[in-house]
VOSEDREN-318861 format. One record per residue: x, y, z of N, C-alpha, C in turn. Coordinates in steps of 0.02 Angstrom, whole numbers. Atoms other than C-alpha are relative to their C-alpha. Example, Ala and Ser with C-alpha at 12.3 -4.5 7.8 and 13.67 -1.06 7.14 Angstrom:
VOSEDREN-318861
+--------+---------+--------+---------+----------+--------+--------+---------+--------+
| n_east | n_north |   n_up | ca_east | ca_north |  ca_up | c_east | c_north |   c_up |
+--------+---------+--------+---------+----------+--------+--------+---------+--------+
|     45 |     -59 |      0 |     615 |     -225 |    390 |     45 |      60 |      0 |
|    -42 |     -59 |     -3 |     684 |      -53 |    357 |    -39 |      55 |     37 |
+--------+---------+--------+---------+----------+--------+--------+---------+--------+
***
This chain:
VOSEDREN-318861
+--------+---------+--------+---------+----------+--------+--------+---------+--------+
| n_east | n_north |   n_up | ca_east | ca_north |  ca_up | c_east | c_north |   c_up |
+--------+---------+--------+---------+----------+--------+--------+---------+--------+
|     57 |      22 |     40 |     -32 |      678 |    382 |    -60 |     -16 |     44 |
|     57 |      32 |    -28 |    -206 |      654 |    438 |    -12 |     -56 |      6 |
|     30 |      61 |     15 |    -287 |      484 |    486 |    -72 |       4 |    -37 |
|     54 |      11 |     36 |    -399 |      453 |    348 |    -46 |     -64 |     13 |
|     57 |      82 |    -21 |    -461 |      279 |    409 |    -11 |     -14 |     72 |
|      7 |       2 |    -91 |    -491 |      312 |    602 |    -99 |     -20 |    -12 |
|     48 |     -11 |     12 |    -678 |      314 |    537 |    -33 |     -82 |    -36 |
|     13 |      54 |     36 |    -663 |      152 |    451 |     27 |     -63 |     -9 |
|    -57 |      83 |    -10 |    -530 |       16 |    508 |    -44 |     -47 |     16 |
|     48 |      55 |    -28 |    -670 |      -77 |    600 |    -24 |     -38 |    -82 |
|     28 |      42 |     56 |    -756 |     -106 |    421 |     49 |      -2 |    -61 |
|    -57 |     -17 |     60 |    -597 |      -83 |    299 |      4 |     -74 |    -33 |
|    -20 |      33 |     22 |    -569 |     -266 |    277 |    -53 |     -35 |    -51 |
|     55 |      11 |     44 |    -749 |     -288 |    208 |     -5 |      42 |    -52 |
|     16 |     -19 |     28 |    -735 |     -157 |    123 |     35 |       3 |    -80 |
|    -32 |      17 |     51 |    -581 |     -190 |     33 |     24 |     -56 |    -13 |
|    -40 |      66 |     -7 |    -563 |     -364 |      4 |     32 |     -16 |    -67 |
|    -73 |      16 |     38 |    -406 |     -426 |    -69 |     41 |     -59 |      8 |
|    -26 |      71 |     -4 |    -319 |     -588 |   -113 |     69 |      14 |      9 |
|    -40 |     -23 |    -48 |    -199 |     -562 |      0 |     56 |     -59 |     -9 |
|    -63 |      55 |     17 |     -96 |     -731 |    -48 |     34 |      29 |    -67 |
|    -48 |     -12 |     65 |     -65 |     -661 |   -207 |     54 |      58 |     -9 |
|    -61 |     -41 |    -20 |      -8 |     -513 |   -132 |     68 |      -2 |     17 |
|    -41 |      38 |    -42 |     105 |     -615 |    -34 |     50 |     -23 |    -50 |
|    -56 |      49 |     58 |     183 |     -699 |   -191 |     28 |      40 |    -46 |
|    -14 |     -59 |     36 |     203 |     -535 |   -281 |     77 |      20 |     57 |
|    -36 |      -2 |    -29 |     315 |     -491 |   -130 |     61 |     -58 |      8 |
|    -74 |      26 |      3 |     426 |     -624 |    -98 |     11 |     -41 |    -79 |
|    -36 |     -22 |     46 |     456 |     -622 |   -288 |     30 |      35 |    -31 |
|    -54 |     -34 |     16 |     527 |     -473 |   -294 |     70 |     -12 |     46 |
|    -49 |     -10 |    -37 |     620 |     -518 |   -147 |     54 |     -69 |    -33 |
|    -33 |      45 |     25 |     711 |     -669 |   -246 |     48 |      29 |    -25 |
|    -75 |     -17 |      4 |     889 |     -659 |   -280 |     28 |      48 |     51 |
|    -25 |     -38 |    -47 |     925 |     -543 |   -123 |    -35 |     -44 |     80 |
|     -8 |      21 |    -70 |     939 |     -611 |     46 |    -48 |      45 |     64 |
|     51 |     -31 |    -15 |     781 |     -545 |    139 |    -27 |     -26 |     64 |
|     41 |      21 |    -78 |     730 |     -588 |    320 |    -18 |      77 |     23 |
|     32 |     -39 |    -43 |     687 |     -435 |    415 |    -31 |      61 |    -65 |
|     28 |     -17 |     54 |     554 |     -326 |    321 |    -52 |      47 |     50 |
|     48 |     -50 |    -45 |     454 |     -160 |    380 |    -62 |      -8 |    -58 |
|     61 |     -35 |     34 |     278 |     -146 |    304 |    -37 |      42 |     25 |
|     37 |     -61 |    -19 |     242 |       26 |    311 |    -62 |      41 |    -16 |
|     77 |     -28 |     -4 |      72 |       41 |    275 |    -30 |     -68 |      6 |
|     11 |      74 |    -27 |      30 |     -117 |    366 |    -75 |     -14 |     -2 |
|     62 |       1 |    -11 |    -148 |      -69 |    391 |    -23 |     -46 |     45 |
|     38 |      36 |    -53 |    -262 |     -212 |    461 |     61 |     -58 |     25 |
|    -64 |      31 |    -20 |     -92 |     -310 |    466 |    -10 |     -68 |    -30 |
|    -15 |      50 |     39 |    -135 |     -452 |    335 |     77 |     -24 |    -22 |
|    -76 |      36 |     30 |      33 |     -460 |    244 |     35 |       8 |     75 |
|    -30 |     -13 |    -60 |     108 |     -421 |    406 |      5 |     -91 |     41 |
|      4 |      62 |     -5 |      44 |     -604 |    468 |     30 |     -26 |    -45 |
|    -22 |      25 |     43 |      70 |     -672 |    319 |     70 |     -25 |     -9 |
|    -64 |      36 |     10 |     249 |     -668 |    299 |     30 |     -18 |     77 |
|     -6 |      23 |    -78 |     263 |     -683 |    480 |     -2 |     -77 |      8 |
|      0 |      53 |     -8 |     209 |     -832 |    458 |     51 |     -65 |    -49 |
|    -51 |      35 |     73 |     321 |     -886 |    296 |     85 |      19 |     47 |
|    -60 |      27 |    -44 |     466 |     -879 |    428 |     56 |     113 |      5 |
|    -65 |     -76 |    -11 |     533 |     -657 |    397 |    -17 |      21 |     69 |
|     18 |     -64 |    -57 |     545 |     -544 |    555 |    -19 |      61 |    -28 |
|     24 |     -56 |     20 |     435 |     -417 |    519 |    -33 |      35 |     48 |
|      6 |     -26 |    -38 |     389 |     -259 |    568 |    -49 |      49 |    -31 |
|     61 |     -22 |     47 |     219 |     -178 |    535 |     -9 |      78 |     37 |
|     10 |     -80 |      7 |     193 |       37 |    522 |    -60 |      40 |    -20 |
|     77 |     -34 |     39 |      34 |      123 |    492 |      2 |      84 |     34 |
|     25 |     -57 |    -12 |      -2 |      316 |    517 |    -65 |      11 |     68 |
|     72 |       7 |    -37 |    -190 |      256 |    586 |     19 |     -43 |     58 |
|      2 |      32 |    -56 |    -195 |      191 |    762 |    -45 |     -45 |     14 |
|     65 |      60 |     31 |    -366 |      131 |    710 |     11 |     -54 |    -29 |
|    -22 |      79 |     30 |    -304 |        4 |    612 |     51 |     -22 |     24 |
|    -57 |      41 |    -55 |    -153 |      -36 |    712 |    -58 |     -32 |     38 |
|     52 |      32 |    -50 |    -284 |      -86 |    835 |    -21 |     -71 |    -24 |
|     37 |      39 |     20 |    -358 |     -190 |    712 |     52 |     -63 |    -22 |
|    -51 |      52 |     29 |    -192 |     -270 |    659 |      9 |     -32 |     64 |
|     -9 |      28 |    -83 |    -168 |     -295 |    861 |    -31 |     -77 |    -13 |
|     29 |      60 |    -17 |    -315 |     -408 |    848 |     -4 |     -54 |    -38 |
|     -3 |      47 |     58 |    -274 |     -496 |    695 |     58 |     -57 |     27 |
|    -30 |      45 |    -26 |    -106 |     -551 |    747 |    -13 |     -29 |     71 |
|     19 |      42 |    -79 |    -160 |     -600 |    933 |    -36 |     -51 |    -15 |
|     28 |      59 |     38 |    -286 |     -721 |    852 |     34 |     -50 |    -37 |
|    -51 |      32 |     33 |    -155 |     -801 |    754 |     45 |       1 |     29 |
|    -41 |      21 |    -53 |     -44 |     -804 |    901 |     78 |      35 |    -45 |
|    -40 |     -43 |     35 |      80 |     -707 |    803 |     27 |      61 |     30 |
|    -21 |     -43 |    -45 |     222 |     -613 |    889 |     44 |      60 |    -45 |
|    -14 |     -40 |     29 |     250 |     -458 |    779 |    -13 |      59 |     28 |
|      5 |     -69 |    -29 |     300 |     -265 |    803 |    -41 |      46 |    -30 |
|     21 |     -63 |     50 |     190 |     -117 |    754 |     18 |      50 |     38 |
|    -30 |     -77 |    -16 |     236 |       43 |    754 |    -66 |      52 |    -26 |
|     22 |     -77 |     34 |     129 |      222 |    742 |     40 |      45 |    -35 |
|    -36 |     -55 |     54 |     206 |      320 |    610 |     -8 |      26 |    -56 |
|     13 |     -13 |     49 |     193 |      418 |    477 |     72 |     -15 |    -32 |
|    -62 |      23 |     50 |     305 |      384 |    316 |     79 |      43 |     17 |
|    -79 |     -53 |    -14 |     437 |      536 |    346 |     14 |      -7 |     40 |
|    -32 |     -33 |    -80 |     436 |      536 |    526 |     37 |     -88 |     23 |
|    -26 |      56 |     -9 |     507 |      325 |    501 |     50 |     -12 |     44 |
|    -63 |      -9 |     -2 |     677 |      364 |    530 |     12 |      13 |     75 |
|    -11 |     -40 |    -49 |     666 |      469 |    674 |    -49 |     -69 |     76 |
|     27 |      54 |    -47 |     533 |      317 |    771 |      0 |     -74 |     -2 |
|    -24 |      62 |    -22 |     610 |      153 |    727 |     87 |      18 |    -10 |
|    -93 |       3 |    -20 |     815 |      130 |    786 |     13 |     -39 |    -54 |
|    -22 |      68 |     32 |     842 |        1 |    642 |    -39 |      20 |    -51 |
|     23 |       0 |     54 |     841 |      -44 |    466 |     12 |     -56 |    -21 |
|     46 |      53 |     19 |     763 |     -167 |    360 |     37 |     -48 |    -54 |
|    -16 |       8 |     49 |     829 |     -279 |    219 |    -43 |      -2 |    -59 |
|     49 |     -12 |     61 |     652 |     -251 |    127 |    -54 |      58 |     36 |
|     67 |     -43 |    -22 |     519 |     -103 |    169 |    -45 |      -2 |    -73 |
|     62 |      13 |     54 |     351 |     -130 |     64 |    -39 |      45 |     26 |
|     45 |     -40 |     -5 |     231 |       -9 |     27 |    -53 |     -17 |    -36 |
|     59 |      28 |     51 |      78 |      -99 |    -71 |    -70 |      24 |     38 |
|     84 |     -29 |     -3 |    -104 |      -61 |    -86 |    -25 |      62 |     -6 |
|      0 |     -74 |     23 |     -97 |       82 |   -180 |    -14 |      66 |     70 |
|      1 |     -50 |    -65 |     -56 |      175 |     -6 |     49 |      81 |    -14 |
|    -68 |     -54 |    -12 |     102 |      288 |    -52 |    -73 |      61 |    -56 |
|     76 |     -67 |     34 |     -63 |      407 |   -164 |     -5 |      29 |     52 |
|     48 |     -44 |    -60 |    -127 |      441 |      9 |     24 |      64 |     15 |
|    -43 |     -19 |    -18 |      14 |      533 |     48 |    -24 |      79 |    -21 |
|     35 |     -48 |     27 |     -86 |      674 |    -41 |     59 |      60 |    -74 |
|    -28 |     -52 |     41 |      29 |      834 |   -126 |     75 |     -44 |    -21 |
|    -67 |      -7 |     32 |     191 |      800 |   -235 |     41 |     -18 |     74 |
|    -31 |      -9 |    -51 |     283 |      870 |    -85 |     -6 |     -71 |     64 |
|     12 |      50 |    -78 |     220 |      754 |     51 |     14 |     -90 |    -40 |
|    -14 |      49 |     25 |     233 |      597 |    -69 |     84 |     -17 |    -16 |
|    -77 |     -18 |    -16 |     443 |      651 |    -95 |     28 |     -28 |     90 |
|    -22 |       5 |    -63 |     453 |      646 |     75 |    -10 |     -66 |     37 |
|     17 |      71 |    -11 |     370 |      491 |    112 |     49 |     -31 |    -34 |
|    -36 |      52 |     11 |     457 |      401 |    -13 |    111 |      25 |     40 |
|    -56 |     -20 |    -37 |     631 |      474 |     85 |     16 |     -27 |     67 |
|    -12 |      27 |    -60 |     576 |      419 |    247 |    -10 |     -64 |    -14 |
|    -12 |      64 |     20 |     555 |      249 |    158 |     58 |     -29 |     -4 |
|    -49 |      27 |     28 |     702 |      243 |     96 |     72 |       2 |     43 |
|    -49 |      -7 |    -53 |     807 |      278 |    243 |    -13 |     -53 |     36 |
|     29 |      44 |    -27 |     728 |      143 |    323 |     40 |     -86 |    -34 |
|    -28 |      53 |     53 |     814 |       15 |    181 |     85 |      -6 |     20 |
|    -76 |      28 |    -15 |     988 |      -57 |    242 |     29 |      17 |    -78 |
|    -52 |       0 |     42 |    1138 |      -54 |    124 |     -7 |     -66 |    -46 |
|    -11 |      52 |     29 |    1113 |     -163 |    -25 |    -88 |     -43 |     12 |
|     65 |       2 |      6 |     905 |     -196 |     14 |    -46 |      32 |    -49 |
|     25 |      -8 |     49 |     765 |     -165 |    -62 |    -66 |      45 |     23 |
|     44 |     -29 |     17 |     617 |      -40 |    -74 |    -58 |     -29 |    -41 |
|     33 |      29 |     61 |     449 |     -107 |   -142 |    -59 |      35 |    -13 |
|     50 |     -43 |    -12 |     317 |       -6 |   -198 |    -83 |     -43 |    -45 |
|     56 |      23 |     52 |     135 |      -63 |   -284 |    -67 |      41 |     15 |
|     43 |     -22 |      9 |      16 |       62 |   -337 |    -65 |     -21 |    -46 |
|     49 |     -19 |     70 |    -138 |       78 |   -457 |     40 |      34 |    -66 |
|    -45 |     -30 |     42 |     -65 |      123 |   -624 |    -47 |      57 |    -16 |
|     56 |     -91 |    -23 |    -133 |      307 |   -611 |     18 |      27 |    -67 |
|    -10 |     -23 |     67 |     -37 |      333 |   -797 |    -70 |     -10 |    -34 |
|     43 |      12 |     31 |    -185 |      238 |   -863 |    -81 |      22 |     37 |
|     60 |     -30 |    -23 |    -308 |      306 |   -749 |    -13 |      65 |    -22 |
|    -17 |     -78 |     19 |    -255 |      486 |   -797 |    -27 |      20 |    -73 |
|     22 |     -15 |     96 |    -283 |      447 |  -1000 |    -91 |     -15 |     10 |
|     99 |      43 |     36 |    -475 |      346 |   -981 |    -44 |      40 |     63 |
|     26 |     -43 |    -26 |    -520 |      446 |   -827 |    -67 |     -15 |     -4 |
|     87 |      38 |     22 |    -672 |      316 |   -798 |    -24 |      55 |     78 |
|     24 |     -19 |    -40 |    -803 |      385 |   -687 |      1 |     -34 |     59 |
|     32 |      56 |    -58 |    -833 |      240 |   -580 |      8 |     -74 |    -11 |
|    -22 |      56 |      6 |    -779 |       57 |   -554 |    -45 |     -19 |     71 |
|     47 |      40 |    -63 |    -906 |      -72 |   -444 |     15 |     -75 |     -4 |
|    -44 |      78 |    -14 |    -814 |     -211 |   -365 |    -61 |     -44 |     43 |
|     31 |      21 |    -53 |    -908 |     -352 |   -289 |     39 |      -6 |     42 |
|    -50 |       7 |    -44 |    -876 |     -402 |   -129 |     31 |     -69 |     19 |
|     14 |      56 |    -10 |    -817 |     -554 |    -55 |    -56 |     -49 |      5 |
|     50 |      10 |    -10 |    -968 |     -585 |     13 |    -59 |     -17 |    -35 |
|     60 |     -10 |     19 |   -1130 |     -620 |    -71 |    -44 |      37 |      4 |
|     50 |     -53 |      9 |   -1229 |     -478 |   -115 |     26 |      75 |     30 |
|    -13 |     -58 |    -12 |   -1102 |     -360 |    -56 |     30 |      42 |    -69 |
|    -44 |     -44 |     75 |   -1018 |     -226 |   -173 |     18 |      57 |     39 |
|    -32 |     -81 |    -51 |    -901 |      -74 |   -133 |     10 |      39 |    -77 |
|      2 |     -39 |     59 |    -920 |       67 |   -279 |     50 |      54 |     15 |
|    -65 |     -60 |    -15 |    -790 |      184 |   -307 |    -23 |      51 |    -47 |
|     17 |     -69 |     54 |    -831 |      360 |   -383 |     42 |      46 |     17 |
|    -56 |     -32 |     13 |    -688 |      452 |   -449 |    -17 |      97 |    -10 |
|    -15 |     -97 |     18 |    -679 |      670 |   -452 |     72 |       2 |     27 |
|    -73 |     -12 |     10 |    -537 |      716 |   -532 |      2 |      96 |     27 |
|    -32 |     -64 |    -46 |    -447 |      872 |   -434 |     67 |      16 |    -23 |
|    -74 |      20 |     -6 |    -291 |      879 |   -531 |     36 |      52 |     29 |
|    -42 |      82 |     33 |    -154 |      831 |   -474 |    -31 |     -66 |     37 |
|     51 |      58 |    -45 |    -280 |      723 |   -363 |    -35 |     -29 |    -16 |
|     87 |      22 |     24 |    -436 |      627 |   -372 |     -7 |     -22 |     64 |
|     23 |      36 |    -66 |    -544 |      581 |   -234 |    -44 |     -36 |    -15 |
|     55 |      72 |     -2 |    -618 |      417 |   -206 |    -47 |      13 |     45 |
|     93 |      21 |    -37 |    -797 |      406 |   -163 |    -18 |     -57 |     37 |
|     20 |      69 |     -5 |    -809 |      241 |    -82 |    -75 |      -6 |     31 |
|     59 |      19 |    -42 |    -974 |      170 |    -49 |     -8 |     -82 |      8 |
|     -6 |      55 |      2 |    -986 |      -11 |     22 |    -80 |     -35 |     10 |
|     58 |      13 |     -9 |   -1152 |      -95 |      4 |    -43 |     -73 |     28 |
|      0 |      76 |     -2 |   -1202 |     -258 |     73 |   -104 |      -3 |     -5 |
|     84 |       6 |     14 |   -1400 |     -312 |      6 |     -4 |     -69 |     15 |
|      5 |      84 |    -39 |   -1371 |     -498 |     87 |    -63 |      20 |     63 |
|     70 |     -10 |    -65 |   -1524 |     -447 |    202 |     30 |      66 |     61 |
|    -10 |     -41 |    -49 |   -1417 |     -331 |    319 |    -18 |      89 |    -11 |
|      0 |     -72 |     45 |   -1450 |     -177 |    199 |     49 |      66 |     51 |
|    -76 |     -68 |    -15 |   -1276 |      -66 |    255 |     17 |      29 |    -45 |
|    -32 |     -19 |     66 |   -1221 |       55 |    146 |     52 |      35 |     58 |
|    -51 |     -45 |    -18 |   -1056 |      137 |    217 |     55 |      35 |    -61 |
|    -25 |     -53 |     48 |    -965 |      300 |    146 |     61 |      19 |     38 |
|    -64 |     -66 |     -9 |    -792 |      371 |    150 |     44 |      12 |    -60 |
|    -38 |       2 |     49 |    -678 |      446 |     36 |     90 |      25 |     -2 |
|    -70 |       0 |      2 |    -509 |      469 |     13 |     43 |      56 |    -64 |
|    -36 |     -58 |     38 |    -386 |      608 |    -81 |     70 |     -36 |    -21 |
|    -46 |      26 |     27 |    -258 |      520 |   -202 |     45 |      46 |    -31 |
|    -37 |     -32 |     75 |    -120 |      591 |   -298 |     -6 |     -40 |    -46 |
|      0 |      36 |     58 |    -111 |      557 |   -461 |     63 |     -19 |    -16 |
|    -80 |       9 |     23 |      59 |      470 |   -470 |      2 |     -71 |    -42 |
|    -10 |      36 |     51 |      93 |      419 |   -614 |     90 |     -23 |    -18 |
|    -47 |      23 |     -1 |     262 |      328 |   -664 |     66 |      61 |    -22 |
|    -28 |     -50 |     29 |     345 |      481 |   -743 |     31 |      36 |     74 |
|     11 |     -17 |    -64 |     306 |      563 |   -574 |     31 |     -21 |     60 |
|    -31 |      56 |    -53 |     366 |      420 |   -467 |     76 |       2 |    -24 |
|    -73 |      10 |      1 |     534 |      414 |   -568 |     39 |      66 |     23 |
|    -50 |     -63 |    -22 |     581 |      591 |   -532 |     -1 |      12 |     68 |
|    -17 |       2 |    -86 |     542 |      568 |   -343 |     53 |     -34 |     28 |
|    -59 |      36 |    -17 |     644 |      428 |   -341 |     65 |      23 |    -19 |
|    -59 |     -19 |     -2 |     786 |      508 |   -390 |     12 |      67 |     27 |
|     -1 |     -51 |    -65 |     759 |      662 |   -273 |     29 |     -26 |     51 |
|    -12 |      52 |    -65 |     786 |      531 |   -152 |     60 |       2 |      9 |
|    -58 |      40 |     -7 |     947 |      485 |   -196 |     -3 |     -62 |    -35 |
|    -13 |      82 |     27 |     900 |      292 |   -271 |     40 |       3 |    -73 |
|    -32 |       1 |     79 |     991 |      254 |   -439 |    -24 |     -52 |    -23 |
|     -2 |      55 |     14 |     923 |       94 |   -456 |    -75 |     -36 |     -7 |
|     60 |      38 |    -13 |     745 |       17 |   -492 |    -13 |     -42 |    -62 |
|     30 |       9 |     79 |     635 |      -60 |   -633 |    -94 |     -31 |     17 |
|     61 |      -2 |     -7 |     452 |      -75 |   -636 |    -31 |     -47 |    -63 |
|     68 |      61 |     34 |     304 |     -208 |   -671 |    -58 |      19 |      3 |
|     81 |      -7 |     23 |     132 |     -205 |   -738 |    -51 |     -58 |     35 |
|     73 |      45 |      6 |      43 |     -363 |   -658 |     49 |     -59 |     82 |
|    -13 |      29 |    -41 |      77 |     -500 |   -531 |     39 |     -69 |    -30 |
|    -33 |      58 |     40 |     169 |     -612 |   -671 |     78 |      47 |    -17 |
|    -60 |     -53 |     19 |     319 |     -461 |   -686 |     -5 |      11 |    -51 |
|      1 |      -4 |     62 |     273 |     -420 |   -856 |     15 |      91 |      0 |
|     -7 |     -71 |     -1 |     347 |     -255 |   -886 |    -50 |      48 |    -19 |
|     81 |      -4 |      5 |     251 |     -115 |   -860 |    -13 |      50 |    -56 |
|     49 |     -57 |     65 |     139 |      -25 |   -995 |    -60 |      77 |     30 |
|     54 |     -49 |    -42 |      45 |      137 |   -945 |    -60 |       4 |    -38 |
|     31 |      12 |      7 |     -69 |       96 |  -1049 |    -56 |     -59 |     19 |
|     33 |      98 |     -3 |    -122 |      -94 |  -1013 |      8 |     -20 |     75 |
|    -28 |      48 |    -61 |     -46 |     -138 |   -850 |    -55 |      17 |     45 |
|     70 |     -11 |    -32 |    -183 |     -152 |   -714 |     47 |      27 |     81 |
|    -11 |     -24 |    -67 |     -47 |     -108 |   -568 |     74 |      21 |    -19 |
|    -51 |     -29 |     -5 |     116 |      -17 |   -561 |     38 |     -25 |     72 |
|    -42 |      28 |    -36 |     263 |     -116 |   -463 |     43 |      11 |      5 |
|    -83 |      -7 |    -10 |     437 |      -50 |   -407 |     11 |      -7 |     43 |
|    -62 |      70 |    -26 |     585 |     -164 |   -363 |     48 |      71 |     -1 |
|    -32 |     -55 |     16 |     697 |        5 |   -299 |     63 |     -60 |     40 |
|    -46 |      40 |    -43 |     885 |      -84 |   -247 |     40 |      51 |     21 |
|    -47 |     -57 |    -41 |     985 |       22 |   -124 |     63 |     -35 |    -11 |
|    -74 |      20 |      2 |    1169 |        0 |   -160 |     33 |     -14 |     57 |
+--------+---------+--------+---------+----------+--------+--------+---------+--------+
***
């Protein structure tokens, strides 16, 4: 797979800001009722959740494709004095560049899309799932792309954290793709506009269940929100699967 964010790790965390505790609580609630210390997050990116539970007491072990943002996770945990592993890897090639497996691998922030074609998204979720000990868990959290697929908005404009920033997203649909337009704008006096975009699949839950059982899993069930409310492909604002490896 290409690095799509070598161009943009430096400004990624402005560009996508994210309440990253709640992320945090979304995770170790799926991980309740299973016995969960060591944990790969393989699309670690700037290495937020990576700290995070680092710091809530798991051994974790953080994976990204981009070296660019490994870099950036480098300097996240060194600042926070935080003694965690990253790895360069892409999703398939897991298996083959860490010796060991996990009792949880997480994939959140609607990353496993990136993955681009059908094909390459199969495979990813494979080298995920090899990665998952006996009796662990798989966690995935996309965009619910069912409901993106039916309303097929043009464009969604998030503010930013910041005051007076905003990051706009403009959608062209490519099916089975869409590519995001991102533009991040900050009008707080610095006047920046930065551009990149990105090539999603459209995986929708239908989609996702027949990969997962390409795989091999027999076992999941999927949420709509950060309260577990099962999910709707109509309504739900995020698509969540809890996959359990036997």
């Amino acid at each position: 797979m290409e690095d799509l964010f070598n161009e943009v790790a430096v400004d990624y965390d402005k560009m996508f800001p994210r309440d990253f505790a709640e992320d945090v609580r979304i995770i170790k609630g799926l991980f309740r009722g299973h016995s969960v210390k060591t944990v790969l997050d393989c699309a670690c990116g700037t290495g937020p959740h990576v700290a995070m539970l680092a710091q809530d007491g798991y051994q974790i072990t953080g994976s990204d494709l981009s070296a660019a943002m490994l870099d950036q996770a480098r300097r996240r945990l060194e600042a926070l004095e935080i003694d965690a592993t990253l790895v360069e890897s892409e999703w398939a090639e897991l298996p083959s560049v860490i010796d060991r497996r996990f009792d949880a691998v997480i994939c959140i922030g609607n990353s496993l899309p990136l993955a681009g074609s059908d094909e390459q998204v199969r495979a990813a979720l494979a080298g995920m799932y090899k990665m998952v000990d006996d009796g662990g868990l798989l966690v995935l959290q996309n965009r619910n792309m069912d409901k993106m697929e039916r309303e097929r908005p043009e464009a969604v404009l998030n503010e930013g954290a910041n005051k007076g920033t905003f990051t706009l997203f403009v959608f062209d649909y490519q099916d089975p793709i869409v590519v995001y337009k991102i533009f991040y704008i900050d009008t707080s006096g610095n006047e920046e506009v930065l551009y990149n975009q990105f090539p999603m699949n459209i995986l929708t839950r239908n989609k996702l269940e027949k990969m997962l059982k390409r795989i091999g899993a027999v076992s999941w069930r999927f949420y709509g929100d950060s309260f577990f409310s099962n999910f709707s492909s109509s309504r739900s604002p995020r698509m969540i699967v809890r996959v359990e490896k036997p």
